[in-house]
C-alpha positions as CSV (number, residue, x, y, z in Angstrom):
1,X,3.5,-25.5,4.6
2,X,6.1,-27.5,6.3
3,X,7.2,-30.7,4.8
4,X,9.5,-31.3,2.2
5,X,8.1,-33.0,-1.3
6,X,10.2,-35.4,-3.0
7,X,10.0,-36.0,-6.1
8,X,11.7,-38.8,-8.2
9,X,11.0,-41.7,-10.4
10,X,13.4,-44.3,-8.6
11,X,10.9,-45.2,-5.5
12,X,14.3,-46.8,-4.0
13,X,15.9,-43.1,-4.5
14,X,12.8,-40.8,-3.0
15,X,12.2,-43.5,-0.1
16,X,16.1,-43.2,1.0
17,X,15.9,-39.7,0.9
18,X,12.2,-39.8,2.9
19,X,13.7,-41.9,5.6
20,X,17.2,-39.9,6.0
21,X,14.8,-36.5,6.3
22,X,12.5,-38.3,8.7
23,X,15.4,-39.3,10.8
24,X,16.9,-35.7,10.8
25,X,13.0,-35.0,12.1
26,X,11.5,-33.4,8.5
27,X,8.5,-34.6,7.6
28,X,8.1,-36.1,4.3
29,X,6.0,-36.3,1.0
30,X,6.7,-38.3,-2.3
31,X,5.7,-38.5,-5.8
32,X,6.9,-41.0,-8.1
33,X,5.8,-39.0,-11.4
34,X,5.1,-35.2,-12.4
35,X,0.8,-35.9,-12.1
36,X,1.6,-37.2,-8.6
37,X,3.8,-34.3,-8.2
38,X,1.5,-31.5,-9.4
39,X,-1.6,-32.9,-7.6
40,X,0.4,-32.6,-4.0
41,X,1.5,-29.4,-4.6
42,X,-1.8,-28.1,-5.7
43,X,-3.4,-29.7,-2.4
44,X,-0.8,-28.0,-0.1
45,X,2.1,-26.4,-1.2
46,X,5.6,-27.9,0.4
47,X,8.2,-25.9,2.1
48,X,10.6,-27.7,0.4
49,X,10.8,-29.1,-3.1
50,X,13.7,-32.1,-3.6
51,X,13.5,-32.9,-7.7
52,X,14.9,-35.1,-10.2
53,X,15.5,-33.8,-13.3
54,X,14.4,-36.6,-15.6
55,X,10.7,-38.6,-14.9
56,X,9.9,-41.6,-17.1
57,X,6.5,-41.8,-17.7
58,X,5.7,-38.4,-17.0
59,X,4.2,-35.5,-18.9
60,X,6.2,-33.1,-17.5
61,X,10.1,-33.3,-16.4
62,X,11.5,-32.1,-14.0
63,X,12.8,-28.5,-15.8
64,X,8.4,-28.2,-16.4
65,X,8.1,-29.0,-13.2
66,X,10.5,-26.2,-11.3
67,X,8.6,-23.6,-14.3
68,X,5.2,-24.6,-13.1
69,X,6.2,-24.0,-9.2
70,X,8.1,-21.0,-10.0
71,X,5.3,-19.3,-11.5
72,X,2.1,-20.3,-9.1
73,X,4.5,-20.4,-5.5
74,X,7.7,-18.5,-6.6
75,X,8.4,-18.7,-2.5
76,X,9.2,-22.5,-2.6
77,X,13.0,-23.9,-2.8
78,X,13.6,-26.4,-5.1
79,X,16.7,-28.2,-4.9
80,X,17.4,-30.3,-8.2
81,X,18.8,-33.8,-8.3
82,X,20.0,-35.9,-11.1
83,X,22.1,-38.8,-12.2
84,X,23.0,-37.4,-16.0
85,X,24.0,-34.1,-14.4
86,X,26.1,-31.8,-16.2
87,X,27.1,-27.7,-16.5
88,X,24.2,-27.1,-18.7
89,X,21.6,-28.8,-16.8
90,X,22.2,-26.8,-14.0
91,X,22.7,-23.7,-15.5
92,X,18.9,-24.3,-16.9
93,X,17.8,-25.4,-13.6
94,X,19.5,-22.6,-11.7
95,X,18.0,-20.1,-14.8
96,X,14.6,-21.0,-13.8
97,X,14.8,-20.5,-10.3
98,X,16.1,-23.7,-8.7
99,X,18.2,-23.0,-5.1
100,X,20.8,-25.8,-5.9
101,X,21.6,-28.5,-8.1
102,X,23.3,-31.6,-6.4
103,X,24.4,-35.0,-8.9
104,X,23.6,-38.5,-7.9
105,X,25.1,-40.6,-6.7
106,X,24.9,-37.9,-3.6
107,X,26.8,-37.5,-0.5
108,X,24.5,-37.9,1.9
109,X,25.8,-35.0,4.4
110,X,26.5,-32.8,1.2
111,X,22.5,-33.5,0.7
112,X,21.5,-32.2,4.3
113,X,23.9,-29.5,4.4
114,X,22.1,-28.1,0.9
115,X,18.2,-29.3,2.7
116,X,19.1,-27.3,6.0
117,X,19.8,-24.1,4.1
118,X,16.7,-24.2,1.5
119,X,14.7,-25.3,4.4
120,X,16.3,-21.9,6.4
121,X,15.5,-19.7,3.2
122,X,12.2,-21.0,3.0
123,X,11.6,-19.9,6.9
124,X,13.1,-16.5,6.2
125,X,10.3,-16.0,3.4
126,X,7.5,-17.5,5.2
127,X,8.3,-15.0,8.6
128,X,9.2,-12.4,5.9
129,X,5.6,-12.4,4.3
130,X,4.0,-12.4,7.6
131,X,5.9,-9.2,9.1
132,X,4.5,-8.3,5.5
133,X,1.3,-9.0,6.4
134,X,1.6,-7.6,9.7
135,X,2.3,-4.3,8.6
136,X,-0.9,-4.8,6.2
137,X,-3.4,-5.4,9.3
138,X,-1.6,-2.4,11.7
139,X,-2.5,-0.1,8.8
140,X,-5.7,0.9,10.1
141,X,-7.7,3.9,9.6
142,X,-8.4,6.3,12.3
143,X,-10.9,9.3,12.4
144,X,-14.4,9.9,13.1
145,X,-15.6,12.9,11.2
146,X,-18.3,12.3,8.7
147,X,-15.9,12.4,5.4
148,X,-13.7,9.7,7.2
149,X,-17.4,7.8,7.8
150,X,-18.6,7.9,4.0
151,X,-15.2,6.9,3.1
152,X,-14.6,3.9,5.7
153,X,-18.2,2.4,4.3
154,X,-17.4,3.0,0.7
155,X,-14.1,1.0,1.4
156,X,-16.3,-2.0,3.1
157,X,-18.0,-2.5,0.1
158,X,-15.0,-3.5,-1.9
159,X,-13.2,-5.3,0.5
160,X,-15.0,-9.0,-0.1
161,X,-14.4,-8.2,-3.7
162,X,-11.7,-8.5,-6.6
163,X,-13.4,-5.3,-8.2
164,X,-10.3,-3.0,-9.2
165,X,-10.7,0.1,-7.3
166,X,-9.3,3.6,-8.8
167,X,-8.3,6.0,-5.3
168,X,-8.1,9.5,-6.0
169,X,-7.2,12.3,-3.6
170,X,-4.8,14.8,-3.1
171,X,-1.4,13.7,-2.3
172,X,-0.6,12.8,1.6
173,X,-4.1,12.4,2.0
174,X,-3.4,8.7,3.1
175,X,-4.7,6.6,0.0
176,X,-1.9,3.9,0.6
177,X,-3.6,3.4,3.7
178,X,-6.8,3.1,2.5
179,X,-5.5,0.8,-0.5
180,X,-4.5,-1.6,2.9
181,X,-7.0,-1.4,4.5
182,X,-8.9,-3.0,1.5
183,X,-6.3,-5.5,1.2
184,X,-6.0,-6.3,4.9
185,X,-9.7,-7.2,5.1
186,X,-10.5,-9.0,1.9
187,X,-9.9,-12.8,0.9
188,X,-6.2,-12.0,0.1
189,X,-5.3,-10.7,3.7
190,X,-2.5,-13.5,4.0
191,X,-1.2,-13.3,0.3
192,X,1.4,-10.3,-0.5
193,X,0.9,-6.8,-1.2
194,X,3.1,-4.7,-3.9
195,X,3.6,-1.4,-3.9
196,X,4.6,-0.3,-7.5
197,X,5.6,3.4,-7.1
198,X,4.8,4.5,-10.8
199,X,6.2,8.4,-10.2
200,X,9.9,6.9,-8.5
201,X,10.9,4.6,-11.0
202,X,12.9,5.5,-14.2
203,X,11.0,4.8,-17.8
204,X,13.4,2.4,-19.2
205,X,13.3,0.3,-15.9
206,X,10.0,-0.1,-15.3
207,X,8.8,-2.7,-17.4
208,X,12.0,-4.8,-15.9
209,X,11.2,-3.8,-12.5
210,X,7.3,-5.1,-13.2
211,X,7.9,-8.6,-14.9
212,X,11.4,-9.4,-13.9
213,X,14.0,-10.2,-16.6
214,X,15.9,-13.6,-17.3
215,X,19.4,-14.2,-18.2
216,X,22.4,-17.2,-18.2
217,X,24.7,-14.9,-16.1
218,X,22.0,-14.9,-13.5
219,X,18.9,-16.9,-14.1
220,X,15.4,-15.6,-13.2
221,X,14.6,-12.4,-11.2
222,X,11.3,-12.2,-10.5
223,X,9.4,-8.9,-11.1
224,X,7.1,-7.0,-8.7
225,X,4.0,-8.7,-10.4
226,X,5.7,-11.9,-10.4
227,X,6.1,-11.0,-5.9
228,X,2.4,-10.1,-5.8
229,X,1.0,-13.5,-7.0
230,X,-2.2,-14.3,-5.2
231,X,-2.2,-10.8,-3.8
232,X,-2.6,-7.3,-4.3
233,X,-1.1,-5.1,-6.6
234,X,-0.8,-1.5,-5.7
235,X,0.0,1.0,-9.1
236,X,0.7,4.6,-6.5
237,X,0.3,7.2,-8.7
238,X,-0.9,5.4,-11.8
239,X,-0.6,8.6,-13.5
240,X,2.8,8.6,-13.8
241,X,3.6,5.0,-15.4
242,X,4.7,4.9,-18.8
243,X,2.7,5.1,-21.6
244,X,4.5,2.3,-23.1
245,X,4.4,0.3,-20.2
246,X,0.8,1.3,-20.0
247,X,-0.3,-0.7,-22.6
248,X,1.7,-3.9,-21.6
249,X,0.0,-3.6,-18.1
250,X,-3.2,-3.5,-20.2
251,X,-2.8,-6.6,-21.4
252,X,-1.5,-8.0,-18.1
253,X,-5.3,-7.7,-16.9
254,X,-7.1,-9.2,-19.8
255,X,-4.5,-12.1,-20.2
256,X,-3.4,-12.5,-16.6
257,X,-0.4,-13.4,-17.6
258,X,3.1,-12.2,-19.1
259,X,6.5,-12.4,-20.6
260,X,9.8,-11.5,-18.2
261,X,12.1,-9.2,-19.9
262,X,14.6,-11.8,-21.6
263,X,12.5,-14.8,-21.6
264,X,10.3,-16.5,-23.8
265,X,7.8,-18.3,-21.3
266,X,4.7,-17.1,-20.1
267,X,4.1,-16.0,-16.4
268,X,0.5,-16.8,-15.2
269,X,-0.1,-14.7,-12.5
270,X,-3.4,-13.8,-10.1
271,X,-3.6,-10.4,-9.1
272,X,-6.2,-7.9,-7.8
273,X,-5.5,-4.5,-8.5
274,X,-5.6,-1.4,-6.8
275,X,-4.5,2.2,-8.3
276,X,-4.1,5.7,-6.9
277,X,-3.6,9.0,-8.5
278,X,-4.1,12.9,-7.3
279,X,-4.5,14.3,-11.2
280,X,-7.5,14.2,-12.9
281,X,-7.0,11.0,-15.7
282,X,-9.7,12.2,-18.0
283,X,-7.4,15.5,-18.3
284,X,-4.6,13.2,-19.0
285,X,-6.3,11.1,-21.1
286,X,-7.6,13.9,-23.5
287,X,-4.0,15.6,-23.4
288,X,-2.8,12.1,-24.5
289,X,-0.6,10.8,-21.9
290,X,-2.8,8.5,-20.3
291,X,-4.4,5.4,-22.5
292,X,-8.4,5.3,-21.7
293,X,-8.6,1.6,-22.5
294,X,-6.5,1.0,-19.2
295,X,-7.9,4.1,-17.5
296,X,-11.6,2.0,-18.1
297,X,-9.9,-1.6,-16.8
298,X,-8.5,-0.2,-13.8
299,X,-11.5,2.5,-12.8
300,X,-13.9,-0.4,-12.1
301,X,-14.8,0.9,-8.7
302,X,-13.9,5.0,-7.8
303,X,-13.1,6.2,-4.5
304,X,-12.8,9.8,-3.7
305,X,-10.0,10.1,-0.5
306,X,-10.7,13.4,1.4
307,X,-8.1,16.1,2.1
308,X,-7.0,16.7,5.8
309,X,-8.7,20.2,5.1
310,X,-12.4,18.0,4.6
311,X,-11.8,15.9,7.3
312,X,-10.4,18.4,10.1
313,X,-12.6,16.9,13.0
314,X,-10.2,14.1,13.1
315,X,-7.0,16.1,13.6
316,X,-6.8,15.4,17.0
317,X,-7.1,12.4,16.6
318,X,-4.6,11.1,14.1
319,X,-2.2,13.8,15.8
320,X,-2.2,11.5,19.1
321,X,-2.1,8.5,17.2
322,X,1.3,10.1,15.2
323,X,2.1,10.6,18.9
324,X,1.8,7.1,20.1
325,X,3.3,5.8,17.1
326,X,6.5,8.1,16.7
327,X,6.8,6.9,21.0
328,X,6.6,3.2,20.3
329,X,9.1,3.4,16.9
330,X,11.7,6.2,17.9
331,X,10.9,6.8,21.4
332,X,10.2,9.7,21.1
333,X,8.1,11.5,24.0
334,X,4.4,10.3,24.9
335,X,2.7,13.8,25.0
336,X,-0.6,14.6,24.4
337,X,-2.2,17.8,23.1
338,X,-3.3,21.0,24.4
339,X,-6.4,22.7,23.5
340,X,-4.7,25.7,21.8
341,X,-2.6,23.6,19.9
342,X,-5.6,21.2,18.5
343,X,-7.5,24.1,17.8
344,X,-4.7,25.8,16.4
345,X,-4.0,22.4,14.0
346,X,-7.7,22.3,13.3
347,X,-7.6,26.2,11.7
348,X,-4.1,26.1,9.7
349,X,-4.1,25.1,5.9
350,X,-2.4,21.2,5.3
351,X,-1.7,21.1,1.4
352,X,0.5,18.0,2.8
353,X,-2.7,16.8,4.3
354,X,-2.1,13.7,6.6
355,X,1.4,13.4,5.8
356,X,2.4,16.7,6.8
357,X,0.3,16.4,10.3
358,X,2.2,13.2,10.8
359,X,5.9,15.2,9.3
360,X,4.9,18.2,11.7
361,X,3.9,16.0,15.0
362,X,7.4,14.5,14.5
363,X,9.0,17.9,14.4
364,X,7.3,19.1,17.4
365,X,8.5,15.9,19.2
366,X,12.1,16.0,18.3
367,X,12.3,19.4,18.9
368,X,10.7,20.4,21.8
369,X,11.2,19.7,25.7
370,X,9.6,16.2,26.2
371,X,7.5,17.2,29.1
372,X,4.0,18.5,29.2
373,X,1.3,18.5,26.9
374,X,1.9,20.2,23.4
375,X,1.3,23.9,23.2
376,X,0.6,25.7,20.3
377,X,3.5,28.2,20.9
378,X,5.9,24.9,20.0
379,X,4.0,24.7,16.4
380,X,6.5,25.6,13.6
381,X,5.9,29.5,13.1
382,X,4.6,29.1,9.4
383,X,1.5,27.3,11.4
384,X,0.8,30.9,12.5
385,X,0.9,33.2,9.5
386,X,-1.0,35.4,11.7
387,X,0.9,36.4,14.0
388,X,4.1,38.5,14.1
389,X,7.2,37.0,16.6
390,X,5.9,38.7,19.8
391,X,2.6,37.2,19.3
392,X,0.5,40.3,17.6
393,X,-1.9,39.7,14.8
394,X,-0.6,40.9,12.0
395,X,-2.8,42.1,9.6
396,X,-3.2,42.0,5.9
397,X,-2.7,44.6,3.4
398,X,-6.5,44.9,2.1
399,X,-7.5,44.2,5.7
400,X,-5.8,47.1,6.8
401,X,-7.4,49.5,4.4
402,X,-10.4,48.9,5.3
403,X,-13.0,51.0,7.9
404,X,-13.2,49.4,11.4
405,X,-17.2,48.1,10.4
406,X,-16.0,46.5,6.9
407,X,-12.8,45.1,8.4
408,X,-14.9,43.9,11.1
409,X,-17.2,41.8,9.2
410,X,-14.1,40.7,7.1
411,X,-12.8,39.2,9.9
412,X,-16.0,37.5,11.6
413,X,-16.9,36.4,8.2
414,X,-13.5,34.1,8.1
415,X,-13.2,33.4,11.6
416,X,-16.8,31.8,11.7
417,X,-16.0,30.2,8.3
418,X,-12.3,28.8,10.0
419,X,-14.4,27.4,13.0
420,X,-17.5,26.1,11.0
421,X,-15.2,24.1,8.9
422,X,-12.8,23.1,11.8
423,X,-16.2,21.3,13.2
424,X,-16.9,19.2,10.2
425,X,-20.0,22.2,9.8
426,X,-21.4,21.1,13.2
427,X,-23.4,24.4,14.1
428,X,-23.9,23.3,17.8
429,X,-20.2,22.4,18.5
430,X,-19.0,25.8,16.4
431,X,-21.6,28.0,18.5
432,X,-20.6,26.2,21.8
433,X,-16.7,26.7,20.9
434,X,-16.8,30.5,19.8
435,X,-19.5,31.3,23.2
436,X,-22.8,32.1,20.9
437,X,-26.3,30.5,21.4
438,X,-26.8,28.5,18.3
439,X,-29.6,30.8,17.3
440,X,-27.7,33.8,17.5
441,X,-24.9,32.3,15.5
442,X,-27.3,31.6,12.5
443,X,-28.4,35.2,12.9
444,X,-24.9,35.7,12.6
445,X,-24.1,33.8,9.7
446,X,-27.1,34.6,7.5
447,X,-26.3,38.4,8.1
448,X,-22.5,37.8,7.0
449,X,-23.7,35.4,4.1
450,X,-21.9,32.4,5.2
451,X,-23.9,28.9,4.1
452,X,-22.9,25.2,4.6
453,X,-23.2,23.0,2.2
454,X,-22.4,19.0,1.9
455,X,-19.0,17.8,0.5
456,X,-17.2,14.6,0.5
457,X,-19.7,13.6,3.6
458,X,-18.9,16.8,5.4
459,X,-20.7,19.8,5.7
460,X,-18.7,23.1,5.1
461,X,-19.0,26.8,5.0
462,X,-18.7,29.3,2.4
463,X,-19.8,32.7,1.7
464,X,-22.9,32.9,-0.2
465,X,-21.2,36.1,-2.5
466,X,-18.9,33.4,-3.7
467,X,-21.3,30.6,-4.5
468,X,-23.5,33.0,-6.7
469,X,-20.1,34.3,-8.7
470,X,-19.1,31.0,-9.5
471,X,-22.7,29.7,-10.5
């Protein structure tokens, strides 16, 4: 996409304005008539569009025209011409989304002067979709523990797709990433993806901020559904949209198309979906805030996004990568971790879940000396609730009150189930790491009533007592 169309009636008009581009060293395309036009524009969409206003023999003119390309490639420029110009010509040009309007007869540098800075805006958009893009493919995901595994396949699946996907999980646990990753690997890799954060937006703008609004003062703003033609669409926290809005966005996905706020034409528009949310919908839906016909279109294909807590195998990890990235962004210090500190990360609680490893890396990085590896004395204190300030255990209240055998087994009990869990419920790697032969350690375990059990493709640990209460 590199040429400029031109588009006029006059074949002396569009051939002058061919050769004067050709000479300037733009290369050229021209349609005498709005079939002629459409069909080049379908076959390969220009980084320029020069167009005359009125088209004899046509079925379109040129006002149809600059509707039809601002809806299917809102990206292009389209610079208007015409030799009846007048104030409300261009003010309806400029309304639907022309970049300038220039009267015949022209002036010639007038015309190149106008040319040069479409052709500059329509550079800026190109480059600025493909930093967009960019950031799309560098999202990857990183881990290796089983629950990253079942969830890494379960994203495969979808990616060759336009199957809606519905990503649940708690919040931080990295679901933008994942939603991507899907993007970054299907058919649409190259068109745009649009974040719409339904929980940061206020009520009475979101249905402007979605489809855009029209008006004479300023003519056409396109709306974040308008941006993600072609692409992916991205509702974050799906939960939290308007329930008005929630039935317009309805629909938006059985009609595929829709009305800016202000305006009277329709906006076709060719979108895949993708939604997250960290609160249970059916909840929602049965307390009334959520509508279930929308809840059905968008939860086509469920994906469960595990917490940092099921996943804690691939701490290390994603704390070196948070490393490596917060070195080549901020320059921050390239350190890597110490054993006491991963284990330390592996054992705390992360209701943040991968955003607060990566908020908490950060910290340490800022704050500390720059040299060595990481030690797990540099953690933030509340990573240690237990210990005191001089490094004693500090113990709890019902701990304490209990005789030396009960308190004992207390503390076994949840230091086996800490390091069970911390190893993704790998009995080998937990016996090596606590200095047990693996047979002794299920000795162990059965005589404390510990089990493990399979979750979110992860085994974890619990204490039989607990599993028979809650059955």
């Amino acid at each position: 996409m590199s040429d400029i169309l031109i588009v006029d009636d006059e074949r002396d008009i569009r051939e002058l304005i061919g050769d004067i581009l050709e000479d300037e060293g733009f290369t050229t395309r021209l349609a005498g008539n709005s079939s002629e036009a459409m069909a080049e524009i379908n076959a390969e969409p220009p980084a320029l569009l020069i167009l005359d206003i009125w088209l004899k023999d046509s079925k379109m003119d040129g006002i149809d025209i600059l509707k039809a390309v601002k809806r299917d490639n809102p990206d292009i420029p389209v610079v208007i011409i015409s030799g009846h110009g007048n104030i409300e010509i261009a003010v309806a040009a400029i309304k639907q989304g022309a970049y300038d309007f220039i009267e015949k007869p022209f002036n010639i540098d007038q015309l190149l002067v106008v040319i040069r800075r479409a052709m500059e805006t329509s550079l800026l958009r190109r480059e600025n979709n493909q930093l967009k893009r960019g950031e799309v493919k560098a999202a990857e995901m990183i881990g290796d523990s089983a629950a990253y595994r079942t969830l890494v396949s379960q994203l495969d699946k979808v990616t060759k797709s336009n199957g809606r996907v519905m990503l649940t999980g708690p919040a931080g646990a990295g679901k933008e990433v994942a939603a991507r990753y899907i993007h970054g690997r299907s058919g649409r890799a190259n068109a745009p993806f649009v974040t719409v954060n339904c929980a940061g937006v206020e009520p009475d703008m979101m249905e402007t901020m979605l489809f855009g609004k029209e008006s004479a003062q300023r003519g056409v703003e396109p709306g974040l559904l308008e941006q993600a033609h072609g692409g992916v669409v991205y509702f974050d926290e799906v939960a939290d949209m308007p329930h008005g809005t929630q039935s317009k966005i309805l629909r938006v996905l059985v009609d595929q198309q829709f009305t800016r706020v202000g305006g009277n034409d329709k906006v076709r528009v060719d979108l895949r979906v993708i939604s997250s949310t960290n609160r249970d919908l059916q909840v929602e839906i049965a307390e009334g805030r959520f509508r279930e016909e929308l809840y059905h279109r968008l939860n086509v294909v469920p994906i469960a996004v595990p917490s940092l807590a099921e996943r804690r195998e691939d701490i290390p990890v994603l704390a070196q990568h948070f490393i490596e990235a917060c070195n080549a962004t901020q320059g921050l210090p390239l350190r890597e971790l110490s054993e006491d500190a991963v284990a330390l990360m592996q054992t705390m609680t992360w209701p943040g879940n991968v955003r607060q490893l990566k908020n908490l890396i950060e910290r340490v990085l800022i704050l500390g000396d720059g040299t060595g590896p990481i030690e797990a004395r540099e953690l933030p204190s509340d990573a240690a609730p237990g210990e005191d300030a001089e490094g004693r255990v500090v113990l709890s209240g019902t701990l304490a009150t209990l005789p030396l055998r009960e308190a004992r087994e207390a503390f076994e009990r949840e230091y086996l189930l800490t390091q069970i869990n911390r190893f993704g419920g790998n009995i080998s790697r937990t016996a090596s790491f606590v200095g047990m032969e693996r047979s002794a350690l299920h000795r162990k375990l059965k005589s404390l009533g510990v089990v493990t059990s399979q979750k979110s493709g992860a085994r974890v640990a619990r204490v039989e007592d607990e599993i028979e209460q809650a059955s």
